[in-house]
N, C-alpha and C positions, 0 to 999 in steps of 0.2 A: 611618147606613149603608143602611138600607132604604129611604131618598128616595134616594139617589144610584144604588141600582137600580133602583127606578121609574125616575128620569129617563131609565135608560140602556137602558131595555125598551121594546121597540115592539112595534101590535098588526099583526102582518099577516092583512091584514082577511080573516074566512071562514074563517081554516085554523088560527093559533095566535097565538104570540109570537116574538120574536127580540130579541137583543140587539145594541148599538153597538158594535163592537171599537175603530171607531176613529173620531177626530172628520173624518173627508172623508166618511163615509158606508158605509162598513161596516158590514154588518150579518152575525150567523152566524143560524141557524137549523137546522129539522131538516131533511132529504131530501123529508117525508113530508107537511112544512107548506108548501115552497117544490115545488111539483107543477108551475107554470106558469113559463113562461118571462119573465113580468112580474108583479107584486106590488103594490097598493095597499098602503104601507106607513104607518102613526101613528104619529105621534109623543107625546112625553106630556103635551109641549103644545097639542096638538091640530091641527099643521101634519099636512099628507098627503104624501105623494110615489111615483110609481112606479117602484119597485123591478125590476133587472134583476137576475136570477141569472147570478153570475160564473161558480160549481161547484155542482157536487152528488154528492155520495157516497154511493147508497142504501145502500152495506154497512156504512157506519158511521152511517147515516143525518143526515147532515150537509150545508148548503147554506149558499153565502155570497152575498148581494146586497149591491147596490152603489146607493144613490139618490142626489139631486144636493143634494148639502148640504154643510154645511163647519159646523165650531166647535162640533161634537153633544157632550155629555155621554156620557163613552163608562167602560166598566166597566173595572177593573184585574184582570188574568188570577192566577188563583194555582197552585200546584205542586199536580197532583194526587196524584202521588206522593207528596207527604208527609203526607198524609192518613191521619186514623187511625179505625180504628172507636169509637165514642162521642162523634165533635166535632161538635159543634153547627152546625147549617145551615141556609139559609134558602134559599125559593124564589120569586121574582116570576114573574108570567103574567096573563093575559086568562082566567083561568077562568071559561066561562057568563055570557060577557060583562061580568061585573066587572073593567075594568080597575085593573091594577097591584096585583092582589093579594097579601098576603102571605100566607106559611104556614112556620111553625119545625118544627125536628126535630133529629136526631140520624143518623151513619154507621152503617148497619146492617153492610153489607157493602164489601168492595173484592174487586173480581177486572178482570181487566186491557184488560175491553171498558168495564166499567163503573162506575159508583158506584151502589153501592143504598142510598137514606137513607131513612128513614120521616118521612115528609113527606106533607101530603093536594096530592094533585091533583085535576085535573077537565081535560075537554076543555078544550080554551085554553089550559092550560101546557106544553103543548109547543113546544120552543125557546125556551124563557124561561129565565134565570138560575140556580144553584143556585149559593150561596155558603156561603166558612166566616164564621167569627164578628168575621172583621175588615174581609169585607166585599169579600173578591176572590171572584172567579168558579172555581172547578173543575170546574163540571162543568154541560152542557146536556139541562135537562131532556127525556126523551123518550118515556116509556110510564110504567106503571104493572103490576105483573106480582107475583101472589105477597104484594098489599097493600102493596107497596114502591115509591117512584118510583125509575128506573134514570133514570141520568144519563150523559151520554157523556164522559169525563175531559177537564179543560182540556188537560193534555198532550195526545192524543187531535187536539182543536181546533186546538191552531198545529202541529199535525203536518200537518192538512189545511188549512192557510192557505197554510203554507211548499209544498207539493208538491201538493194539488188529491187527486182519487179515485186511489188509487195499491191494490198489492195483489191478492189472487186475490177476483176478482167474480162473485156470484151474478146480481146485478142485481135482486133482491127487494126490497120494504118490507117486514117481519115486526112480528108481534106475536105474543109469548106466549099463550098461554092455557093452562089445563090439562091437556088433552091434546097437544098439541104448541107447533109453532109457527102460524102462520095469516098466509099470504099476502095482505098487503094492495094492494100496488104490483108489477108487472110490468114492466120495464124496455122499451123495444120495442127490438129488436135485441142484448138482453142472452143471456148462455148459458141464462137461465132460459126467457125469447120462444119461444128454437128447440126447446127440449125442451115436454113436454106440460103443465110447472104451467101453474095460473091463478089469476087473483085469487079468493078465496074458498078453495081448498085448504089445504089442513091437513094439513104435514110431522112425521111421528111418527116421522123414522127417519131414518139412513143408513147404507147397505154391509152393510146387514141389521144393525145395531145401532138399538135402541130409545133414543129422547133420553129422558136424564131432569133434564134444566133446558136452558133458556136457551143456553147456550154450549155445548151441544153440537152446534149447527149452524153457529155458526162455528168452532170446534176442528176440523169435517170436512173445511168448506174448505179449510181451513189445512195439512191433512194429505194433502188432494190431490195436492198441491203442483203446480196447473195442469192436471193432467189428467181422470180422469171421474170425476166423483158420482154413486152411483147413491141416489134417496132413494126412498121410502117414503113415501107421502101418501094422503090419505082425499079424499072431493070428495060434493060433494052429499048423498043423505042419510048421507052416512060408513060405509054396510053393506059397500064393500067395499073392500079395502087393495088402491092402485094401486103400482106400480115406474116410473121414469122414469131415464134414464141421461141428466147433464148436463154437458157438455165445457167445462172450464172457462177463464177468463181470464185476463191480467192487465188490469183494468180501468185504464183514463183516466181525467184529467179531461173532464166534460163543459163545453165552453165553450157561454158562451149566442148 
């Protein structure tokens, strides 16, 4: 099972991993690894191809390229909803340029953006595989937060196969960190662009409520329902708490 995910992980070169969905050349990946509009992508044979970004979904942080191949070794998707906490998982990646590496573990968490497994990552496995124990795919690996890898649900996945970036859009890359969230990626002409974030900021709030995990900056969104966010964020040496009001959307697919 852990060679037929090797075969089915590629490295996209400089930014992480990705997985084959399907044998014409499919490939998924995260939002945050697929940045550019074209991809050197490896293969685990060691063929190369460049990779054109079909989608991209920075709110789910999700992207699918498309390179010119056929007959690929491609992964079997599995239910992530029927996932339980304590089953056994495994995750392939390009971590610190070790390709195709493994790492086991166990379901810490379920909650309904993510899977949280304790599993070691490192730069590189992101967009790379997380599987259960029989060897399907549930979930794309994507950060690491809290000592836990978070994974983006296979459900999740052919949700944005089947329909592309769909939803109320921030238009951010986010990462956790202790203090809040921390703006990685800025969308250009996202609802975030025209309001005052920036890359580097660090979101500790919205509508005068203080986040106290992960999901609660997309629970805010979600609660918008389209209209204004106002969020709470720190910027530079963090002394002082800024206010931004952010007009929200229903975000598209982005075509390449």
């Amino acid at each position: 099972m852990a060679e037929r995910l090797r075969r089915a992980t590629v490295h996209v070169q400089r930014s992480g991993s990705g997985v084959i969905w399907d044998g014409a050349g499919l490939i998924v990946t995260n939002a945050h690894v697929a940045r550019e509009p074209k991809l050197n992508v490896e293969l685990w044979d060691g063929r190369s191809f460049e990779g054109t970004v079909v989608a991209r979904d920075p709110r789910r942080d999700l992207a699918s390229l498309r390179i010119p191949a056929a007959g690929l070794p491609t992964v079997t998707a599995g239910d992530s909803a029927a996932l339980r906490v304590g089953e056994l998982v495994m995750a392939v990646g390009n971590p610190l340029g070790f390709v195709g590496a493994l790492t086991t573990g166990v379901v810490h968490a379920l909650t309904r953006r993510w899977v949280h497994a304790d599993v070691r990552l490192a730069p590189g496995n992101s967009g790379g595989p997380l599987a259960d124990a029989r060897g399907r795919v549930i979930g794309i690996n994507t950060m690491i937060a809290g000592g836990l890898a978070l994974a983006v649900p296979s459900n999740s996945i052919a949700k944005f196969l089947r329909r592309g970036a769909e939803g109320i859009g921030l238009g951010v890359v986010v990462r956790p960190v202790r203090e809040g969230v921390l703006v990685l990626e800025v969308q250009p002409g996202s609802p975030a662009a025209v309001s005052a974030l920036m890359v580097g900021d660090l979101i500790i709030g919205a509508n005068g409520r203080r986040f106290d995990s992960f999901e609660d900056l997309g629970e805010a969104i979600q609660a918008s329902q389209g209209g204004v966010l106002r969020l709470q964020f720190l910027r530079g040496d963090r002394a002082v708490r800024r206010e931004t009001s952010v007009h929200l959307e229903v975000a598209q697919a982005e075509a390449a």
